[in-house]
N, C-alpha and C positions, 0 to 999 in steps of 0.2 A: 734147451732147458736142462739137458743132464746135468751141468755145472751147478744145477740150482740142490739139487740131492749130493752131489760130490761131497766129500769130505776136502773141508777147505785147506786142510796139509796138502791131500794131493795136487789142489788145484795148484797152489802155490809151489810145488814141489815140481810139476809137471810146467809149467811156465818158467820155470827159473827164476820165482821169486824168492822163495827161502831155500836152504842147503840142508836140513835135517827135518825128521818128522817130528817136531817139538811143536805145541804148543804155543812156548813161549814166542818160537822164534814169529810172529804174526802180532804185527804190529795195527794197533788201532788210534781212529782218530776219534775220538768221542763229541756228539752233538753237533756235527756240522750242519744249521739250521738256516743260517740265514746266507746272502747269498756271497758276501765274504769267507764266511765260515767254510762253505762248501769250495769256492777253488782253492781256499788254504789247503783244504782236507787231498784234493786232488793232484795240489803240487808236493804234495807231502810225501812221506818217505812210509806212509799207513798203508798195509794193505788190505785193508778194512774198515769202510766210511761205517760210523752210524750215524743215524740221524731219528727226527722224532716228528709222528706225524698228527695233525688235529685237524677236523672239518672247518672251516671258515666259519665264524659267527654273521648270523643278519638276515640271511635265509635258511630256507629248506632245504631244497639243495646246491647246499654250500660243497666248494670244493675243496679236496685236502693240499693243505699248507703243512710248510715245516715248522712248529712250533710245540715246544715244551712248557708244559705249565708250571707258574700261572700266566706265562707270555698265551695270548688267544689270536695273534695277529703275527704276519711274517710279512718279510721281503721277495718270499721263496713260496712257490708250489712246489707241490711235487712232482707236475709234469716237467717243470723247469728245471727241477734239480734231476730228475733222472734222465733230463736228455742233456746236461752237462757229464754226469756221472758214467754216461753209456758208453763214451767214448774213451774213456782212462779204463786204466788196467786194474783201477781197484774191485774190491767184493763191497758186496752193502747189508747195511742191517737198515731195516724198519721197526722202530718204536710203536706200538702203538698204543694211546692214551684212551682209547674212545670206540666201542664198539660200532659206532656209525660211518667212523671214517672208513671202516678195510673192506668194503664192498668194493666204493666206488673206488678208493685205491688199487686194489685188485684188477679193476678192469684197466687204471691208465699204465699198470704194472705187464698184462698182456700183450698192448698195444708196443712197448719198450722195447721187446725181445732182447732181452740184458743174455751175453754170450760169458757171464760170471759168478761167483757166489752171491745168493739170495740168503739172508735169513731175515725171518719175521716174528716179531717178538710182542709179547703181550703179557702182564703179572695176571694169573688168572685165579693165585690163592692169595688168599693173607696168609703171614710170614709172619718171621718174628717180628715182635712191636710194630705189626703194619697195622696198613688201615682191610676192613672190609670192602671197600669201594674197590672190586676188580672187575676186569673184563669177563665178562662170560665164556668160561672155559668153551662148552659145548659148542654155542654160536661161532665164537672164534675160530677154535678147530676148524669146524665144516665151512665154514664161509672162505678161508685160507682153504683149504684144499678141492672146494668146487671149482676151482680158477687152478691150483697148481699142487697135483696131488703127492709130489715128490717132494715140496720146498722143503727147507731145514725150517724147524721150528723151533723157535729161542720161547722158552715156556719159565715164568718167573711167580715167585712170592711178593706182595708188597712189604715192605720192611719198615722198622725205623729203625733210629739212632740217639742215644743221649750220650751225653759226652759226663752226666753228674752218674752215673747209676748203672749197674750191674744189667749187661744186654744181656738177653739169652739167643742162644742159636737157633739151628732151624731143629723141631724136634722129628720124632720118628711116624707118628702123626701127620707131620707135614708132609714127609717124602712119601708115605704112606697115599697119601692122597692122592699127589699128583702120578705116582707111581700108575692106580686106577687109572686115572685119567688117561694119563701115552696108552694102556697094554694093549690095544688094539691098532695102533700109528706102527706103519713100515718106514717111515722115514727116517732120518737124520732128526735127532731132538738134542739139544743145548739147552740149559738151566743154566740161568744167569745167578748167580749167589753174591751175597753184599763179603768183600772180603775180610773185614772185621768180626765176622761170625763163622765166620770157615771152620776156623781152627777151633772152636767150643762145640763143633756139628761132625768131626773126621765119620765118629759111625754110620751116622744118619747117610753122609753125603754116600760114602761108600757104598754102604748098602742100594743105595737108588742106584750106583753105577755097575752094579753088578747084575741089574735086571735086564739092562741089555747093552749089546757091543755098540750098540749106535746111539747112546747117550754120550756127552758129555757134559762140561760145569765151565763157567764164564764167568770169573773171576771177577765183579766190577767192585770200584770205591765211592762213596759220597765222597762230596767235599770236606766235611769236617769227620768224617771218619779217624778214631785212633788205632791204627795198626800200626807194626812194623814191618821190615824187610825179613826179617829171621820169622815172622808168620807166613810170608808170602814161600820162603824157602824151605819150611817145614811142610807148606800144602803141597809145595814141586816135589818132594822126595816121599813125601806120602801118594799120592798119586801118579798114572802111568801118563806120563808126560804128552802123551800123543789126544789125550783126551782133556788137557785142561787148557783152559785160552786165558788170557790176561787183558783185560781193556780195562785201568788202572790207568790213576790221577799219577802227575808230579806233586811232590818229588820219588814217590816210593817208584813209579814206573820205574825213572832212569837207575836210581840205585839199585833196583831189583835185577834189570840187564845187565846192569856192570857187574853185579855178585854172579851170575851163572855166565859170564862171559859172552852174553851178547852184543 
């Protein structure tokens, strides 16, 4: 289980999968849900599955499936997918939509003994333009660490997007909040931030990364997000490289590796 607390540079640095302690150089596959998705993900050149997890609809206790809403139905458990996943060299992320599902996740997560990086991920505030509807910070926490008190924690805002109208960032309020929330966590914590808002948020973000060495920020895009390359390369030169990850859509992923030389 130490891999599951490691800081995923090292893992990757210590395996010989990347050559510097960059950030960027850690490559992700985003959503690999159903069960095409998932060998794509593992033949792939990502060394980082994420994936997104929901309880089965129809019973009580339903099991967790890989599915993203408003899909409520998969091709894929997650028992399935993590005993495909357990045998590749990749790290994995777990989504999670649904406070009911991470128990019993948790326990088919024990059974695994995954020998790679663990993060588990949950929006536990509202965010800019997000909705109210989050996971229960408190519950989540402890339910994630009664089962694995080292894991990395991917701790997120929910957000929106409008493509007509003036977004705002994450305010200082926000970071404020969740700040509370970690100062008590020894673990590894990652804050996933929508990358269209990065660069209207640099104080905020910073500030929250100054609270401790074992934070850092996860760069993701919607689909119809408007950003550019030269935001993505302004947040890399603004912050210490070793702490920001990139799991970012095409086309901006590849142009972004091609402008730093990866």
């Amino acid at each position: 289980m130490g891999s599951w607390s490691e800081n995923i540079l090292d893992y990757f640095l210590n395996t010989n999968q990347i050559k510097t302690r960059d950030g960027a150089a850690v490559i992700w596959y985003h959503r690999a849900n159903t069960k095409l998705q998932m060998a794509e993900a593992i033949k792939s050149t990502a060394h980082m599955i994420e994936a997104d997890v929901l309880l089965s609809e129809g019973k009580e206790s339903g099991e967790p499936i890989m599915a993203h809403p408003p899909e409520t139905s998969s091709d894929n458990t997650l028992k399935e997918w993590l005993d495909e996943v357990k045998n590749s060299d990749k790290g994995i992320k777990l989504d999670f939509k649904s406070l009911v599902a991470v128990r019993p996740s948790m326990k088919l997560l024990s059974n695994a003994e995954l020998k790679k990086p663990v993060w588990i991920n949950a929006d536990i505030l509202p965010g800019p333009s997000g909705s109210s509807c989050v996971i229960d910070a408190k519950e989540f926490i402890n339910t994630v660490t009664s089962f694995f008190p080292d894991v990395t924690l991917s701790l997120g805002w929910t957000t929106g997007w409008t493509n007509l109208k003036c977004n705002k960032g994450y305010t200082s309020a926000m970071v404020q909040e969740m700040a509370v929330i970690c100062g008590d966590l020894t673990q590894p914590v990652t804050f996933p931030v929508r990358a269209a808002l990065v660069r209207r948020s640099i104080p905020e973000l910073m500030w929250l990364l100054q609270q401790s060495d074992r934070y850092s920020l996860t760069i993701w895009s919607g689909k119809h997000d408007e950003y550019s390359v030269e935001d993505l390369l302004f947040i890399r030169d603004t912050f210490d490289k070793s702490r920001i990850f990139y799991d970012i859509l095409e086309p901006q992923n590849s142009e972004f590796r091609k402008a730093i030389g990866l």
